[in-house]
C-alpha positions in Angstrom: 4.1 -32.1 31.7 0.9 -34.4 32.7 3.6 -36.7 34.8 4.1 -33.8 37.3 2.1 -33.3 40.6 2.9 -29.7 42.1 2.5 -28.9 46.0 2.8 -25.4 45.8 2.2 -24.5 49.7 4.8 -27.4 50.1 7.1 -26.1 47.4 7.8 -29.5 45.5 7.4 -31.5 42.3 6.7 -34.9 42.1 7.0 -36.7 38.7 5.5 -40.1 37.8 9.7 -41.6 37.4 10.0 -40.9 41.4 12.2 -38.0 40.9 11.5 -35.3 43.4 12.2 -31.7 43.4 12.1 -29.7 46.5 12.1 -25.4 46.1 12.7 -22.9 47.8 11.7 -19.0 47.5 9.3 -17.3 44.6 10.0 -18.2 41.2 10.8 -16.1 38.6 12.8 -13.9 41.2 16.5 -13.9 42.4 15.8 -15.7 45.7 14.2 -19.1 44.1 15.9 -22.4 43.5 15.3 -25.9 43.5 17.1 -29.3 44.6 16.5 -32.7 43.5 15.8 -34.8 46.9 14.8 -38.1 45.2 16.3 -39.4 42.2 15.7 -43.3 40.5 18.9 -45.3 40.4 19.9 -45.3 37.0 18.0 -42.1 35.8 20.8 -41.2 32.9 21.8 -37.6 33.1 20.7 -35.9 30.1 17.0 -37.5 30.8 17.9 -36.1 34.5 18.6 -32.8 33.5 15.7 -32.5 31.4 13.6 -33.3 33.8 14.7 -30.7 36.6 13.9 -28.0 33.7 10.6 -29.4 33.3 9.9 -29.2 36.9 11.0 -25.5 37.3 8.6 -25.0 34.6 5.8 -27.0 35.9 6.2 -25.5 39.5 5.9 -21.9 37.8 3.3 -22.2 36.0 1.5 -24.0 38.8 2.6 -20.5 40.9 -0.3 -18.2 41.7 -0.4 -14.7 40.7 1.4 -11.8 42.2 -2.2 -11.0 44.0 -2.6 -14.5 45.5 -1.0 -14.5 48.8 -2.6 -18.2 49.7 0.9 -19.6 49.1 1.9 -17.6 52.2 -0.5 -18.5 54.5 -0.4 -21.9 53.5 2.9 -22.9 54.0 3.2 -20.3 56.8 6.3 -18.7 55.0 5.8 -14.7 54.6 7.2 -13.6 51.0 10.4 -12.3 51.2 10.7 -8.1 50.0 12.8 -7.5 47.3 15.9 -5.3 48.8 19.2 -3.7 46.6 20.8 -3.7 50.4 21.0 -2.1 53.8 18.8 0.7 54.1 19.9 3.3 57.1 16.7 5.1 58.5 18.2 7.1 61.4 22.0 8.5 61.3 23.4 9.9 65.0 24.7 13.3 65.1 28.7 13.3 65.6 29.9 14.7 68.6 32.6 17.4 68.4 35.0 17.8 71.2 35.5 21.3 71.7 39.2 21.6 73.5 39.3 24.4 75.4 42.9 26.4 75.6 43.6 27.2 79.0 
């Protein structure tokens, strides 16, 4: 994993072949994933493939710890909160109609 240079506040992963990986998100979360945006002509895909798993590795192990929030403020991206959907703080009383018999 020496062949890899990580830009964490730039979220990508260069490796010494000129394949490029570009992320996006916090690792080890559901809202991470990656994209190759450079690849060498003729890079065989099995060698390809390995790669990109070496380069999720590398850029999450090169990720700071949950107390660290320089990754933030250096790419200007605020972390994104975890959420299991809408949340509804206020509800609106219903309105009856009352119909008066006349």
């Amino acid at each position: 994993m020496d062949d890899w240079q990580i830009d964490v506040a730039a979220q990508t992963a260069h490796h010494s072949s000129g394949l490029q990986l570009s992320f996006e998100g916090k690792p080890r979360t559901k809202h991470f994933s990656g994209t190759p945006i450079r690849v060498p002509d003729g890079m065989q895909s099995l060698e390809l493939v390995r790669l990109i798993r070496e380069g999720y590795q590398a850029f999450e192990n090169a990720w700071p710890d949950e107390d660290d929030d320089t990754v933030a403020k250096a790419s200007g991206k605020a972390e994104q909160e975890e959420s299991n959907g809408v949340q509804v703080r206020h509800r609106r009383p219903r309105r009856r109609l009352s119909r008066s018999d006349s």
